[in-house]
Backbone as CSV, one residue per row, in Angstrom:
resi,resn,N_x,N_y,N_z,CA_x,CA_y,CA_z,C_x,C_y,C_z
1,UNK,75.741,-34.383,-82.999,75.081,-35.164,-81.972,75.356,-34.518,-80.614
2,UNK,74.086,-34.271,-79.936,74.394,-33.737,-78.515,75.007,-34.333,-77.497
3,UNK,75.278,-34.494,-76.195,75.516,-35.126,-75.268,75.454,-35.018,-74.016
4,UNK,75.456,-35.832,-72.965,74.531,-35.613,-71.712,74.615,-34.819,-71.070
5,UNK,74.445,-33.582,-70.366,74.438,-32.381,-70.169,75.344,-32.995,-68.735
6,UNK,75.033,-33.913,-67.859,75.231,-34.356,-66.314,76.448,-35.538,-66.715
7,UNK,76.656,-36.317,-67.134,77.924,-37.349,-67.801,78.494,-37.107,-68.601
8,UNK,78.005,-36.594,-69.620,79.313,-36.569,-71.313,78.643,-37.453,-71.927
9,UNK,78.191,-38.308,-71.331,77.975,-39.251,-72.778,77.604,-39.183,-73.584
10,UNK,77.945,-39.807,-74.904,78.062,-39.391,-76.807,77.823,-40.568,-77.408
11,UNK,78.020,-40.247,-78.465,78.092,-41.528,-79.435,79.094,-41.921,-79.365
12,UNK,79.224,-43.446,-79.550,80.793,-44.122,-79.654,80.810,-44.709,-81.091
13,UNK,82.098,-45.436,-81.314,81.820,-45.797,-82.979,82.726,-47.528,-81.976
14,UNK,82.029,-48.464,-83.653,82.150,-49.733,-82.967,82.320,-50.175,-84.529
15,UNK,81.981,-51.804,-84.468,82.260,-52.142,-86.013,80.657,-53.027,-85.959
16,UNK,80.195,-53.012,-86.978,79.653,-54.575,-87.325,80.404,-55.213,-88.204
17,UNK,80.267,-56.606,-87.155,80.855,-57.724,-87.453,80.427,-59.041,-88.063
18,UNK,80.583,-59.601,-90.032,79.983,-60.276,-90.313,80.210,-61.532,-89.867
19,UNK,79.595,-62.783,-90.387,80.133,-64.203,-90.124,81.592,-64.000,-91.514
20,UNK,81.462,-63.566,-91.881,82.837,-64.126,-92.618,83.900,-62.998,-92.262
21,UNK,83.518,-62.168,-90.809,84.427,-61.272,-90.434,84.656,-59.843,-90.926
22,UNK,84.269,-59.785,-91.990,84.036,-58.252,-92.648,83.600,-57.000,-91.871
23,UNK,84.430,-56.110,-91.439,84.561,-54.899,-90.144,83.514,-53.607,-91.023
24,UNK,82.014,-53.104,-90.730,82.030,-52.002,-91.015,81.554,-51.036,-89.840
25,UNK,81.982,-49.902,-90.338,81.405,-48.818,-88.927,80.318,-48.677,-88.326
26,UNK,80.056,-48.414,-87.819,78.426,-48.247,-86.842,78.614,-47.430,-85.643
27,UNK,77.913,-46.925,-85.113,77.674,-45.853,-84.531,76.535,-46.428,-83.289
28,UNK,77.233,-46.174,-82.032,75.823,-46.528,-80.597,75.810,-45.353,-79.820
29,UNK,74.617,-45.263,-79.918,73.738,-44.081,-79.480,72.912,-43.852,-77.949
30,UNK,73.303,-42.816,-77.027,72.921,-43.470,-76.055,71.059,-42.734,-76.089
31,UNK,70.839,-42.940,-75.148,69.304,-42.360,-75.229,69.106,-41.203,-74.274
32,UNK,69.132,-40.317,-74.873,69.000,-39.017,-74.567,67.920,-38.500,-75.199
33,UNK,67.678,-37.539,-73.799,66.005,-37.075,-74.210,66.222,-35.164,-73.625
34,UNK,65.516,-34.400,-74.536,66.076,-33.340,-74.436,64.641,-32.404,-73.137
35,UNK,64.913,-32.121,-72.172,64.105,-31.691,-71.146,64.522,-30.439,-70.220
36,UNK,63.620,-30.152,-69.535,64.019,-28.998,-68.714,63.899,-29.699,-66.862
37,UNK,65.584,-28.669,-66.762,65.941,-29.609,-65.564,66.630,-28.267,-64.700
38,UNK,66.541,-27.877,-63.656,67.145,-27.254,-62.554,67.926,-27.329,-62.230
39,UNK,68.785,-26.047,-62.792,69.894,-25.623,-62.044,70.495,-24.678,-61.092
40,UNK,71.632,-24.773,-61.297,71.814,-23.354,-60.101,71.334,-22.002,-60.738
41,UNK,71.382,-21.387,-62.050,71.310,-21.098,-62.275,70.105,-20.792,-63.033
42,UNK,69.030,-21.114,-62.876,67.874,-21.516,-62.814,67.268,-22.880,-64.092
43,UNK,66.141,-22.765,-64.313,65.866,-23.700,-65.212,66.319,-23.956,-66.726
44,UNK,66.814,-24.800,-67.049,67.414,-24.749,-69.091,66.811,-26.025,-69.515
45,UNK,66.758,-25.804,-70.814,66.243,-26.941,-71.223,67.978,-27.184,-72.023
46,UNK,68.679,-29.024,-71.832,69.430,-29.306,-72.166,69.079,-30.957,-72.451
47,UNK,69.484,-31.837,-72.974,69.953,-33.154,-73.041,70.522,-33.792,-72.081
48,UNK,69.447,-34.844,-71.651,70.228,-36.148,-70.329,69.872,-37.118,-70.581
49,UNK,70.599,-38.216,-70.525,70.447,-39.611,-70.574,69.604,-40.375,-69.573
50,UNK,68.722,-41.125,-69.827,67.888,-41.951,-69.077,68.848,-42.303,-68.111
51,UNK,69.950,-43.255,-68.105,70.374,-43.100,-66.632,70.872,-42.020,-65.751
52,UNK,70.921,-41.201,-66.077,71.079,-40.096,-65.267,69.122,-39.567,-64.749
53,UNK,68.768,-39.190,-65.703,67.006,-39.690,-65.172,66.834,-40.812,-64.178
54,UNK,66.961,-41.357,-64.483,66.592,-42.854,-63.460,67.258,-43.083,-62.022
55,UNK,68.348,-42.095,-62.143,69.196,-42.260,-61.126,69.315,-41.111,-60.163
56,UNK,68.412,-40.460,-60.613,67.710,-39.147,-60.230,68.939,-37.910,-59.459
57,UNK,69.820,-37.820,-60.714,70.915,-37.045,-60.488,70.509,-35.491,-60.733
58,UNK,69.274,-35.455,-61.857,68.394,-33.940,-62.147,67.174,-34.300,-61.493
59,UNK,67.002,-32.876,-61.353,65.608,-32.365,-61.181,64.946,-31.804,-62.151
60,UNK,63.996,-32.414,-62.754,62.669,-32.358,-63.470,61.997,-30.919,-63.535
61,UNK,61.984,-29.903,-64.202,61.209,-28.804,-64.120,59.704,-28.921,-65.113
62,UNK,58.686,-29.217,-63.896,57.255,-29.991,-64.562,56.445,-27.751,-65.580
């Protein structure tokens, strides 16, 4: 699993939790979308998370 090129962020692991309490693993995923974004080094295409999109920490290479 990739992760946000601008935060780190990854997958985390968590449990589902039944009504009678029974713990199994599960996995949350953030939403990452794989695009081309400007750098110093000129344009790459890498993985960023919608809030980092939204929060307009990259620049967009159209």
């Amino acid at each position: 699993m990739a992760s946000c090129y601008v935060c780190g962020k990854r997958k985390v692991v968590g449990h589902n939790v039944s009504h009678a309490n029974n713990k199994t693993k599960r996995y949350f995923y953030p939403n990452l979308q794989r695009m081309k974004i400007l750098t110093q080094k000129g344009p790459k295409r890498v993985f960023v998370c919608t809030r980092c999109l939204r929060s307009k920490v990259v620049t967009k290479v159209l």
